[in-house]
Every structure is written in structure tokens, then in C-alpha cells.
C-alpha positions in Angstrom: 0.0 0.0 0.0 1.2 3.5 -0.5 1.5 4.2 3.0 4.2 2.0 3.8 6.7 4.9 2.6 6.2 6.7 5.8 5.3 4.1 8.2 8.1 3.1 10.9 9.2 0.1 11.6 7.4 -3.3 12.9 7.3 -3.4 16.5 9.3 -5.7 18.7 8.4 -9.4 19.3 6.5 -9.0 23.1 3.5 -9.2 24.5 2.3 -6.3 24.8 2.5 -5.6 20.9 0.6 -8.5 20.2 -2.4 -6.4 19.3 -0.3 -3.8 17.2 1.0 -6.4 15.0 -2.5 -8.1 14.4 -3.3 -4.8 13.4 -0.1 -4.7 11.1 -0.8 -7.5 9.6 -5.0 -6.8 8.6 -3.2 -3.8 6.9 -1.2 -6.2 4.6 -4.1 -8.2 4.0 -5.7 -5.3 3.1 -8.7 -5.5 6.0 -8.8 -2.0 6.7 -11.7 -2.8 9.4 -10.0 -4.7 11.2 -7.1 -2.6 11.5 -8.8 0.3 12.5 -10.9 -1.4 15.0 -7.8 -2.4 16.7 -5.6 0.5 16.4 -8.4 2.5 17.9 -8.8 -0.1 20.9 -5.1 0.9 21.7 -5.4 4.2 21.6 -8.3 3.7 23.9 -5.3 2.4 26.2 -2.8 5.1 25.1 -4.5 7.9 23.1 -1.0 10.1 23.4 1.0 6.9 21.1 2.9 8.5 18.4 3.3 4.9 16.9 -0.5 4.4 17.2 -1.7 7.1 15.3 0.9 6.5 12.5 -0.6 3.0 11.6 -3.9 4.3 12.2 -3.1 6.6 9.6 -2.7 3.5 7.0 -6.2 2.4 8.0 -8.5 5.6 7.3 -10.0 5.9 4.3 -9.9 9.5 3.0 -6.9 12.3 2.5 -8.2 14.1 5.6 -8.4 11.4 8.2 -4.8 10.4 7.5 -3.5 14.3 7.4 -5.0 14.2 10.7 -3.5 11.0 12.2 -0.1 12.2 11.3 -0.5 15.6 13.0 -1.6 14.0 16.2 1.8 11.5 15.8 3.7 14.8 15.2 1.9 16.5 18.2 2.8 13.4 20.9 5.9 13.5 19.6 7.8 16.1 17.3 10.6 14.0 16.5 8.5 11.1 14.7 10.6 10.6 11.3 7.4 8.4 9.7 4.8 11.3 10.7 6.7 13.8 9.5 7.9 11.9 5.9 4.0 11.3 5.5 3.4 14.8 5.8 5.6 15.8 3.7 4.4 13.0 1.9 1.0 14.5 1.4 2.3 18.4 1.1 0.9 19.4 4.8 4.6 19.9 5.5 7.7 21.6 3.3 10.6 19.1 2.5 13.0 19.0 5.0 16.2 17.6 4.8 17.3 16.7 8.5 14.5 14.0 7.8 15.6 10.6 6.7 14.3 9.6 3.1 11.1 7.4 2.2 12.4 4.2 2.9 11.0 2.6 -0.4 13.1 -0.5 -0.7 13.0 -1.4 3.4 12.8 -5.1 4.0 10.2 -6.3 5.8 10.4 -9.4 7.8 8.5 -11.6 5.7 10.5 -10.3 2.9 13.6 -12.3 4.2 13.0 -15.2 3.2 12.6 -14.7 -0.5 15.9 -12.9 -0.5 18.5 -15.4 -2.8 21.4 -16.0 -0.9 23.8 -16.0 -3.5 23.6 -12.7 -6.5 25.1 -12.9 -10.0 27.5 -10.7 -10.3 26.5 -7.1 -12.1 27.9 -4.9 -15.1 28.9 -1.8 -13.8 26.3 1.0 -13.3 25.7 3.6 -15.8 26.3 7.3 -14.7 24.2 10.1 -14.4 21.1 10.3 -17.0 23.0 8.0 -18.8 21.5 4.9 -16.6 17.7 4.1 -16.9 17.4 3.6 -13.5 18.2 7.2 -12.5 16.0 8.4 -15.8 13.5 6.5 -14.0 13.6 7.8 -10.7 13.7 11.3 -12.0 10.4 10.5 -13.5 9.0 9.1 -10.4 9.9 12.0 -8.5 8.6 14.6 -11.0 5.4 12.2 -10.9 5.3 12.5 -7.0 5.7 16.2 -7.2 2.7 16.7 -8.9 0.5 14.0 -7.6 1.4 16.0 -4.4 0.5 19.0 -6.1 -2.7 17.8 -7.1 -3.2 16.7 -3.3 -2.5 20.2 -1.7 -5.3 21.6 -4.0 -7.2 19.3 -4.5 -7.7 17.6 -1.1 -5.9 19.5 1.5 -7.4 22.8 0.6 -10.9 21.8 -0.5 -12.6 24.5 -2.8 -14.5 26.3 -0.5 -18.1 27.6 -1.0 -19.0 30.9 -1.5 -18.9 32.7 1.5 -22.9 34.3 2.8 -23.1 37.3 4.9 -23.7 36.5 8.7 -27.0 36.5 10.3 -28.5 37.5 13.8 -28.6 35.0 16.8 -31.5 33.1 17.7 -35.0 34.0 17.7 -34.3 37.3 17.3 -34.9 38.7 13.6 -33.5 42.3 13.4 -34.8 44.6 10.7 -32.2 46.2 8.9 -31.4 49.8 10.5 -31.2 51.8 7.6 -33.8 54.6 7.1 -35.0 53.1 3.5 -36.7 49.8 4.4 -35.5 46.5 2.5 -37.2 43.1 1.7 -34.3 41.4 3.7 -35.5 41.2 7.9 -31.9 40.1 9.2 -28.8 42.9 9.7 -26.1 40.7 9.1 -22.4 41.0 10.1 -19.3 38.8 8.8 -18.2 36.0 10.9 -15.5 33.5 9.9 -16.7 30.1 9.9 -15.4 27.5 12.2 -12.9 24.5 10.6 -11.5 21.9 12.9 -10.2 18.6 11.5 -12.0 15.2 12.6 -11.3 13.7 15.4 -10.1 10.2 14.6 -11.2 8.2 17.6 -15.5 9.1 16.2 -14.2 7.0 13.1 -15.1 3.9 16.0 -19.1 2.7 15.1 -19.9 2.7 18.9 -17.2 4.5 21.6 -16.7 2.2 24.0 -15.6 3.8 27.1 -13.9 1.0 29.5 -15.6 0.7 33.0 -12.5 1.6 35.7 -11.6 -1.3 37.1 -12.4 -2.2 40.5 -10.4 -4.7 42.7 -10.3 -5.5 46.2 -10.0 -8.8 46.0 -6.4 -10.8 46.3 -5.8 -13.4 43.9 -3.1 -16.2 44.4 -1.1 -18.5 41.3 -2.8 -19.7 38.3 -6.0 -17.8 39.5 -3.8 -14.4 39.8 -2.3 -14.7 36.3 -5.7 -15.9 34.7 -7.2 -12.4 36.7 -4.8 -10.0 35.2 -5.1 -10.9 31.7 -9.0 -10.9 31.9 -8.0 -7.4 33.8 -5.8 -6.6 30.7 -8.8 -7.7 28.3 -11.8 -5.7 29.9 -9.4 -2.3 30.3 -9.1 -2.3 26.3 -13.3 -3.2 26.1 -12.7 -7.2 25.0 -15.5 -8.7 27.1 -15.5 -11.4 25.2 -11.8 -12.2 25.3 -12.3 -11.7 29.3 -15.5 -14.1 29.6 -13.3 -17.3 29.6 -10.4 -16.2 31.9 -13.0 -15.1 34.4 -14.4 -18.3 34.2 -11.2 -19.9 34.6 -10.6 -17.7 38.1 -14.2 -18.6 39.3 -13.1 -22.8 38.6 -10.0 -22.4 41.3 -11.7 -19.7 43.3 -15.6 -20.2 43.7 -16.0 -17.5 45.9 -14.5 -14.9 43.9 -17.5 -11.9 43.9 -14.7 -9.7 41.9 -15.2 -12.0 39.1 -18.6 -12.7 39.4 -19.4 -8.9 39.2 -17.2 -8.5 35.9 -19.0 -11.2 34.4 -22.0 -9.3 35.2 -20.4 -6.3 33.4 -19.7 -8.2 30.5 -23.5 -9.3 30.1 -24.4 -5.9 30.9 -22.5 -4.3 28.1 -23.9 -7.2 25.9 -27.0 -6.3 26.2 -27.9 -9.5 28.3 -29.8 -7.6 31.6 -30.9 -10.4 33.1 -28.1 -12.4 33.0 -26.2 -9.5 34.4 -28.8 -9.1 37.4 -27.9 -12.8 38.3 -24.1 -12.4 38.4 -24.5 -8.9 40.3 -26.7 -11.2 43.3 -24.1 -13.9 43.1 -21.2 -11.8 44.1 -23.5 -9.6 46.6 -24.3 -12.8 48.1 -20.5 -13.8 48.8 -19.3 -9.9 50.0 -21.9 -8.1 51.0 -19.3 -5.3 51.4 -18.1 -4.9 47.9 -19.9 -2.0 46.4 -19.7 -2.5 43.0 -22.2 -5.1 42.3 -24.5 -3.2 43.9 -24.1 -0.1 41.4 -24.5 -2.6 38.4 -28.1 -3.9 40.3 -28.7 -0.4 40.5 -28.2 0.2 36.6 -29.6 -2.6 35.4 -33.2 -1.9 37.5 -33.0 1.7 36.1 -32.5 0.0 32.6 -35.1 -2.5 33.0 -37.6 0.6 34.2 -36.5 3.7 33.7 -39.3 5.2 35.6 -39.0 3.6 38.7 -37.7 5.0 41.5 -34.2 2.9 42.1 -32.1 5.9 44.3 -31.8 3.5 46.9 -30.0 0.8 45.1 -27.5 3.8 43.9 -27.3 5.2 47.8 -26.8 1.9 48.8 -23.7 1.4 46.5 -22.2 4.7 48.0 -23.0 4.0 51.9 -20.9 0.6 51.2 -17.6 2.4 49.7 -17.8 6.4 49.6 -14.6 5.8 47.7 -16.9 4.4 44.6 -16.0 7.1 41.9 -18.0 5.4 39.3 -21.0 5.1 41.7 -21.4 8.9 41.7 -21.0 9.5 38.2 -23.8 6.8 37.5 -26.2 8.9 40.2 -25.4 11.7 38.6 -26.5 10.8 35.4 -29.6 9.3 37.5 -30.7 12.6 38.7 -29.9 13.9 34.8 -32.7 11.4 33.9 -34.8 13.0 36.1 -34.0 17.0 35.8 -32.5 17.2 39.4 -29.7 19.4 38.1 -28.4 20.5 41.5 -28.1 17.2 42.5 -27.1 15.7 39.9 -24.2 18.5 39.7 -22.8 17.9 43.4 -22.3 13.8 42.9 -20.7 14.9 39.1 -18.5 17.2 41.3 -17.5 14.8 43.8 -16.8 11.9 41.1 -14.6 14.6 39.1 -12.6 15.0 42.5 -11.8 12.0 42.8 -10.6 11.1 40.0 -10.3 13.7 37.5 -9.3 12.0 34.7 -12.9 10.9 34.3 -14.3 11.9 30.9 -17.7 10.3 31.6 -17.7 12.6 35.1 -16.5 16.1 32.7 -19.3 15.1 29.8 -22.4 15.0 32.9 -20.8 17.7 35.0 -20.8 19.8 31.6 -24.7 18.8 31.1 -25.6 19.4 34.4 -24.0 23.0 34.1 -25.8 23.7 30.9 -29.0 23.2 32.3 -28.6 25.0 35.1 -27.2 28.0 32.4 -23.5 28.0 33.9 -22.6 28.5 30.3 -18.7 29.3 31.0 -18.6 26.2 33.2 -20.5 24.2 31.4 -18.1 24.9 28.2 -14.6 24.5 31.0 -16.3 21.0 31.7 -17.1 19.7 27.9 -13.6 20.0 26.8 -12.0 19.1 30.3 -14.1 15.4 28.9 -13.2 16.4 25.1 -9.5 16.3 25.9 -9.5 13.3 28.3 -11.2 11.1 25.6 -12.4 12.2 22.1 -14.9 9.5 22.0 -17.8 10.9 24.0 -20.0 11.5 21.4 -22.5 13.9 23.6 -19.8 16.0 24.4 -19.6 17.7 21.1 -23.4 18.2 21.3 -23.2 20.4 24.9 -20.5 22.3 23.5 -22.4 23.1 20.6 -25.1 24.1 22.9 -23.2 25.9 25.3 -20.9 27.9 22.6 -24.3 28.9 21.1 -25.6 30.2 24.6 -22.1 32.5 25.1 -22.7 33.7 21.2 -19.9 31.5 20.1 -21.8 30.9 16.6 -19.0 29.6 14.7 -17.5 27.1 17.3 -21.6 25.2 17.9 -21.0 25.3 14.4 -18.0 23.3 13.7 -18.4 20.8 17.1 -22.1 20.5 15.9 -21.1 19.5 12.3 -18.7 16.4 14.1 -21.9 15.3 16.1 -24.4 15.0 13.1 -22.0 13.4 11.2 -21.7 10.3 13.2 -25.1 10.8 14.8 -27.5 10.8 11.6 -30.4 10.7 13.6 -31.0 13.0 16.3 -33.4 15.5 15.0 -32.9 17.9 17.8 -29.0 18.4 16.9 -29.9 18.9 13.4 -32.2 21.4 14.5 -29.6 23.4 16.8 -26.9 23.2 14.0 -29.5 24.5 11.6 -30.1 27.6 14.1 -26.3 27.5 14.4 -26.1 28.6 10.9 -28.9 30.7 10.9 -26.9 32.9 13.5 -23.5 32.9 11.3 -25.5 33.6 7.5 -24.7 30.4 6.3 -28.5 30.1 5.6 -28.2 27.2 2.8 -26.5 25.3 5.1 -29.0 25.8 7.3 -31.7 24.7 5.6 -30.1 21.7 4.6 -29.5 20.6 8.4 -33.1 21.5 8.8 -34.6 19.8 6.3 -32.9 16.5 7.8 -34.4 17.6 11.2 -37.5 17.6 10.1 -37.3 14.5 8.0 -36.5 12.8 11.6 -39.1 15.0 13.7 -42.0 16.7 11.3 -43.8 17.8 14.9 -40.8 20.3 15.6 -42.5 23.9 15.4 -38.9 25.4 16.4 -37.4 24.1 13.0 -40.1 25.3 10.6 -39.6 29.0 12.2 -35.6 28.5 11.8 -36.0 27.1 8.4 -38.6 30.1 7.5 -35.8 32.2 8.1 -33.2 31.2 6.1 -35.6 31.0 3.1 -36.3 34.7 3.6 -32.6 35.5 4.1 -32.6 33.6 0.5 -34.7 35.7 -0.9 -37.7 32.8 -1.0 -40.7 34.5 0.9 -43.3 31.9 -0.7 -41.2 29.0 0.9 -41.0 30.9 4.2 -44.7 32.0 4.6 -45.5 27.8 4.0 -43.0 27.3 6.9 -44.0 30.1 9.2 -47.4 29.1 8.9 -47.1 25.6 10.0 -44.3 27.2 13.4 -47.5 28.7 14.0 -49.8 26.1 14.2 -47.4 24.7 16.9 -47.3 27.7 18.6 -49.8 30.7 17.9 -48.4 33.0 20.4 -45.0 33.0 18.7 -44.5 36.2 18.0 -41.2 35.9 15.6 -43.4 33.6 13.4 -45.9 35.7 13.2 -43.9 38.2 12.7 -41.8 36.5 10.3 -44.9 35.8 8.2 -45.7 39.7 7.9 -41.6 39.8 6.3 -42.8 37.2 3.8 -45.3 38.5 2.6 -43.7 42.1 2.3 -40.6 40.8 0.0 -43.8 38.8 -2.0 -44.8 42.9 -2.5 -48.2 42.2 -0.9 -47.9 44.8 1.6 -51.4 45.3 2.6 -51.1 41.9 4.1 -48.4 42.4 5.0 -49.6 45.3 7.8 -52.3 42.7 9.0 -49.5 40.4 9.7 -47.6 42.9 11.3 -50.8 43.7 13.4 -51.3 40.3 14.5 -48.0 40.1 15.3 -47.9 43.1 17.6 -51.1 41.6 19.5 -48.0 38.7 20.3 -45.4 41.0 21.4 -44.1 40.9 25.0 -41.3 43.6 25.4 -41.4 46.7 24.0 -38.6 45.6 21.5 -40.7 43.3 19.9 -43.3 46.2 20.2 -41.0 48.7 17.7 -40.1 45.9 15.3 -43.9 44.9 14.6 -45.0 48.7 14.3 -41.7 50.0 12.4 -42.9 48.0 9.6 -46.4 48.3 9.8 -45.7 52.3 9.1 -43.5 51.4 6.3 -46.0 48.9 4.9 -48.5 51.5 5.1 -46.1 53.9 2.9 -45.9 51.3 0.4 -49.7 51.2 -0.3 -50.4 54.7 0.0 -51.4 55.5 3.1 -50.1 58.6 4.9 -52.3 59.2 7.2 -52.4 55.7 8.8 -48.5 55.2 8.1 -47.7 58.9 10.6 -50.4 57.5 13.0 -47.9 54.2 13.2 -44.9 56.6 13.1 -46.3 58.5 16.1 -46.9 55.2 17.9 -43.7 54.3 17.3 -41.9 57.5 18.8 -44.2 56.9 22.3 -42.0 53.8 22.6 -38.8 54.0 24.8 -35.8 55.6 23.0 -33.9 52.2 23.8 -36.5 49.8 22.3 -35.3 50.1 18.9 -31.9 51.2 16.8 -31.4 55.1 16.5 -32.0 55.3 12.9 -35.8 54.0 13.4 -36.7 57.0 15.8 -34.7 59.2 13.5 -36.6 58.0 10.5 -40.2 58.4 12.0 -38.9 62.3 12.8 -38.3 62.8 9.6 -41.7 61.5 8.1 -43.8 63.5 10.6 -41.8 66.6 10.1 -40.6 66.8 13.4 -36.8 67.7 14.8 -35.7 66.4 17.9 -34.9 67.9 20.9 -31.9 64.9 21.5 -29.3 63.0 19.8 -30.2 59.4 19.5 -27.4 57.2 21.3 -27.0 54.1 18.7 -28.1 51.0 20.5 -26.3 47.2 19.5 -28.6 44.6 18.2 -30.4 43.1 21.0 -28.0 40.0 21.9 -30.3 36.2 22.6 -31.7 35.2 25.8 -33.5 32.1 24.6 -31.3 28.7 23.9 -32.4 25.2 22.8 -33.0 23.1 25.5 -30.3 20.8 27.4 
């Protein structure tokens, strides 16, 4: 395969690279799966492995996954030859010459024993150009050049699309502040968009995140040794590897509840609850002191109900060993269930004391926070649990909420992207990266995640008013009237839709209706904001059909408003239509910044 120029060498005969050269040796074969699935399961062991991510690198599939593995090899460690020939490799880095060469004609072990022991003798080499084989490589090299050529522009540095001008935040339409009225609703402002390469370790079809071990028991001989490699096994997520060995340790020691209660784990992770549930009693009956069976009873009754009321089991787990780090996190995320967020919050805390190298405890502490809108923390927690382990999924989907919250469009952006792409099916995400792009312009975008939200979820009246909005940032009223009709339906007292409906049908040019729409949204309006908006463009509606003594009666109204309910150049504008000069200088206000996020 190609990307055996930059790969290093095969790792030493031992034990503990057993695994690495299984995977070595699926890349031969060319089972790519196979590879991957075990180079990631190392990484799960040792995600800072240079030599890892290199291989891994072989066992990707497209141009950016292996630019990625590369610079993670290069960022454990700088001095990796093979990272740094692939990237050269691939044009992500300039030639450099303190770097050792592609070693093309390596031998590789296999390779030895088709070597002939005995050579013919050879006709002295040609010189220069002269010889075919330097012709040759000079070829080859101009070859590579371009083919790496082609990469950088090609692959590296994607075409890019059009850039849009960026939109307002959620929920909160701003008519543009300029004193001659437009058909466009939004004032929009340039924001960059958020890039951030893939995290490798989402490539896995379902994170497994290893349960920390728990031992208190002693082992002794054949029963030890059988122990620690079924300890070895369940650390890197092989339950099924482990099954036997425990078995094994349960034949020599019967009243081993350590191994009872990892069996149970094993069925539990299977999918077998029940079969769990009778390991879990097993080892509480032989140590009624030993917490952790306990905590897995306490799941798997939350599992097999997830109504009932099964605290006790969980306190019951803690009373035995307060020491149980992975007793708190799993009451934590008992109280998530069940929206006690303070609660929830001080076992999350607790759990993250004790050992804080606990993703699982950063990714519910950070959900927790969100709900209880401790944005900041809430963020500090989500990549605290994004650092420790990239494989946690929900992670990227709190930080997308909580960037959004703080106005970080561009970052719920780009983490909300990673989510949707390996979770296809949660119509809710699509929905908040949808609104995402709303807030940055990228409206197309937007209604594309949209559109996929509401192919999962047609009952969600939050994404017909977002997708109404990007189709009248678009320049498509009829398509946004359609959907801000139906937000309506779902919620008739939603003043942006109704609003938003009055805008549609003011680009369509029928103002008339327009001013009813604007009416009825006004009869919606809580704050005095929304109040100025709704009666801004009723006047100027009113203009556009004629109608100058109902427009000033609308200016008027609008001018008995307070002076910091709507943008300087409104209140200046309804001066100038009435004739009138003020006795002040307007103080330009900032668009009104979002209060409203999607839920936790």
C-alpha cells in the first residue's frame, strides 16, 4: 500500500504488541476494518501513542483522516521521522532535509525469506542520465511532485463555497437599521466560519468507554495470572476475550464476587440484563461489602424501568464504599434522567474530585451546568471530557449548545457538524446546527441541516420557524410563509413567526397583508422591543400602499415607545416622516443579543 513509505518500523516481538502487530498485519491483507478497529482499541489504552496514530493513519479511508493522524503522531511526539515523511508525503509539511528519506526498498520481515542467498554478479552502473534507472527515478519524482501538487489543491485545501453574509442570533430577527426599508429582515455581520479537523477516535461505530476497574480482591497462582489478563482484556473493552479467563478464576476460586461482578459487566455491556442481574446477586451474596455489584443492580433496575424510582440501590452502592468514583458518576446521570440538576451536579463534582481523569464525570458535569445556564462552566467541563477522551459523542453536542448560549456561533458550528456526522439521527442536533447557521448567514447550510431535522421530527415547530428564516434570508418568501405558517400552528403566540410571516409577505410585494401580519404580530409581542419591530414596519408597509395618514399614526406610535426599544435610525426616520426635529441625539443602541437557547 502507499503508506508504507512513511510508516516506521514493525514493532518488537513481546507481549504487549501483540495487538499492534494483528493490526499490522490486517493492513497487509488489506482489511482495513479490522485494523482500524484495533488500532483505535489501543489508543483507547494510550491515546497520546505517536506509533499508534501513525498506523492508524494506513487504516483511514480518506486524504483528511490520514493528514489528521499524522499531526496527532507529530503533536505526541515532534521527532516522529514516519509522521513527519508522511506529511511531507502528502504536502501538509515543506521538505525537510534533517528527515531521513522514504524508505522505499525497506525489507520487511517476511521479505527475508525470499531474498537469494547468492547474487550474480553485475555490469557496472551507468552514470548520471545516462542509466535508466536514474532516468526513472527522476520521473517518479517529478510524478510525485505533482501527484502532491494535485493533493494540496485538490484535497488538502478543498474548494471552499461561497462565503454568505452572517446573520443574527437566535430567535431574534432584526430589521435592517437603515432609514429606507428592505425586503431582507436580518442585519447581518461577517463572521468566519469554524474549521477543525476530525477527530479520529469518532471513526469507531460505537465509543466504547472501558468501566475503571475495581479490585479489592487478592488473587493467588494460576487464579492471579488468569485475573490480570482478563483485567488486561476488559481495560481495552474485550468482554468477550475476558469471559473465559474469568471463568477460569471462578473454577479455582468459587467465591470470587470480583469475578462474578465483571462477568455481570460483561452481560451488561452485551445487552444480556438479566443475566447480568444474576451475576450482580451472586457476588453480593459472597461480599456483601463490595460495592460495585451493587451499582451494576442499581443500573440494570434503572434500565429495565426507567421510571421507577431505584435511588436507593444507587445510595446503597455509595454507603458501602464512599470511595466508589463510578458510583457517583452513575447517580449523577440518575438525577440527569430525572432534571434534578443541583443534584445531579454535586455527585458529578465529587466523582470529578476523585478522580479527575474521568471523561464520563467532565461530559455530565458539563450537562448538568448547561441546564442549570452556567454557560462558561459548562463549556470548561465539555472540553476538560473532550481532551480526556475524544470519544464521548455527547460531548460535542453540549458544546455546541453551550458555545451557542455565550454567542460563540461559529465554534456550535463546527463541534455540531462532528456530532451530526456520526449521529444521523438525532433530529434535535440537526435542529440546533441549523439555528447554528442561521446565527452565522450560512442560511443554505441551514436549511439543509433543517430539512434533515424535520425528516427525523416533522412535529418540531422550532425548526419550521428557523427554516422560515433562512428561506427569507434567501430571498424565498413563498417558501418561508409555508413554513412560518405551520411554526404557527405549533405555537400561535409565537411572536417571531408571526412576525416572520408579515416579512414574507412584504418581500412577496403584498404589503397590505403584510400590515395585517404585522398587526397580528404586535397583538403577540411581550417587550417593548418586539413592540418597535412589529410597528416599524407596519408604518413602512402602510407607505408602500399609500397611506399617509395611517403610516404617521404608526410613526407616532412608534416614537411613544422608549428611545432604547429600537436602533437610533428608526426614531430618527419616523422624525423625519412627521416633520418633526428632535430635541436629543439618538445614542445608537447594538442589536439586541439572545436570551433564549435550545433546550439541554
Amino acid at each position: 500500500m502507499a503508506e508504507e513509505q512513511f510508516l516506521p518500523e514493525e514493532p518488537p516481538e513481546s507481549g504487549e504488541n501483540a495487538m499492534l502487530r494483528e493490526a499490522i498485519e490486517a493492513l497487509r491483507q488489506g482489511d482495513r476494518v479490522r485494523a482500524r478497529d484495533l488500532l483505535t482499541r489501543l489508543l483507547k489504552t494510550d491515546q497520546k501513542n505517536a506509533v499508534y496514530w501513525v498506523w492508524l493513519s494506513a487504516a483511514v479511508d480518506t486524504q483528511k483522516e490520514r493528514l489528521y493522524c499524522l499531526q496527532m503522531a507529530l503533536q505526541f511526539d515532534p521527532q516522529n521521522a514516519a509522521a513527519r515523511r508522511g506529511l511531507t508525503l502528502f504536502g501538509a509539511l515543506p521538505p525537510d532535509d534533517s528527515v531521513a528519506p522514504f524508505p522505499l526498498n525497506r525489507p520487511r520481515s517476511w521479505e527475508e525469506t525470499l531474498k537469494v542467498s547468492e547474487e550474480p554478479p553485475r555490469p557496472p552502473a551507468k552514470r548520471g542520465l545516462a542509466n535508466p534507472i536514474v532516468r526513472l527515478v527522476v520521473i517518479g519524482a517529478a510524478g510525485l511532485l505533482l501527484l502532491a501538487a494535485f493533493y494540496i489543491v485538490m484535497i488538502v485545501f478543498p474548494r471552499q463555497p461561497a462565503s454568505y453574509a452572517r446573520g443574527t442570533p437566535f430567535r431574534q430577527p432584526t430589521a435592517t437599521e437603515t432609514p429606507t426599508p428592505t425586503a431582507t429582515p436580518l442585519y447581518r455581520t461577517v463572521t468566519p466560519t469554524f474549521s477543525a479537523p476530525t477527530p479520529l477516535a469518532l471513526l469507531l461505530p460505537a465509543p466504547y468507554t472501558p468501566t475503571p476497574l475495581y479490585v479489592v480482591t487478592e488473587h493467588f497462582g494460576q487464579s492471579r495470572d488468569a485475573f490480570m489478563a482478563a483485567k488486561t482484556y476488559l481495560e481495552r473493552g474485550q468482554c468477550r476475550e475476558a469471559i473465559p479467563l474469568l471463568e477460569q478464576v471462578l473454577t479455582m476460586e468459587p467465591d470470587a464476587a470480583d469475578a462474578y461482578y465483571y462477568l455481570g459487566e460483561c452481560a451488561r455491556l452485551a445487552g444480556n440484563y438479566q443475566s447480568a442481574l444474576t451475576y450482580y446477586e451472586r457476588a453480593i451474596s459472597l461480599n456483601a461489602g463490595f460495592g460495585p455489584p451493587f451499582l451494576g443492580r442499581a443500573m440494570i433496575y434503572h434500565i429495565l424501568d426507567p421510571d421507577a424510582d431505584v435511588i436507593s440501590y444507587y445510595d446503597e452502592a455509595i454507603a458501602i464504599d464512599p470511595n466508589f468514583t463510578l458510583a457517583y458518576i452513575e447517580r449523577g446521570a440518575y438525577y440527569l434522567d430525572r432534571y434534578e440538576w443541583e443534584r445531579a451536579l454535586r455527585d458529578l463534582q465529587i466523582a470529578s474530585n476523585q478522580n479527575p481523569n474521568s471523561a464520563v464525570a467532565y461530559m455530565y458535569m458539563a450537562q448538568a451546568q448547561l441546564a442549570l445556564r452556567r454557560y462558561q462552566d459548562a463549556i470548561a467541563s465539555a472540553e476538560r471530557a473532550n481532551q480526556l477522551d475524544l470519544t464521548l459523542l455527547p460531548v460535542y453536542r453540549t458544546l455546541g449548545e453551550a458555545y451557542y448560549a455565550v454567542q460563540r456561533y461559529p465554534d456550535a458550528v463546527g463541534v455540531l457538524q462532528l456530532y451530526t456526522l456520526y449521529v444521523p439521527d438525532d433530529a434535535q442536533a440537526f435542529a440546533m446546527l441549523g439555528t447554528a447557521y442561521n446565527a452565522v448567514g450560512d442560511y443554505p447550510l441551514a436549511v439543509r441541516a433543517l430539512d434533515r431535522s424535520l425528516a427525523l421530527d416533522r412535529y418540531n415547530g422550532e425548526a419550521y420557524y428557523q427554516r422560515g428564516e433562512a428561506y427569507l434570508n434567501l430571498g424565498n418568501p413563498d417558501a418561508a410563509r409555508r413554513d412560518f405558517e405551520r411554526a404557527l400552528t405549533f405555537d400561535p403566540n409565537d411572536f417571531d413567526a408571526a412576525f416572520g410571516l408579515g416579512m414574507a409577505y412584504y418581500q412577496q410585494g403584498q404589503f397590505g397583508t403584510a400590515y395585517l401580519r404585522f398587526e397580528n404580530a404586535l397583538g403577540r409581542a411581550d417587550t417593548d422591543e418586539e413592540r418597535a419591530k412589529a410597528i416599524y414596519w407596519q408604518a413602512v408597509s402602510l407607505e408602500r400602499i399609500n397611506d399617509p395618514v395611517s403610516a404617521s399614526r404608526a410613526w407616532r406610535r412608534l416614537l411613544e415607545l422608549p428611545e432604547e426599544a429600537m436602533p437610533a435610525e428608526w426614531r430618527n426616520q419616523a422624525y423625519e416622516r412627521l416633520g418633526v426635529t428632535p430635541t436629543w441625539t439618538p445614542t445608537p443602541r447594538p442589536t439586541r443579543t439572545p436570551t433564549s437557547t435550545p433546550e439541554p
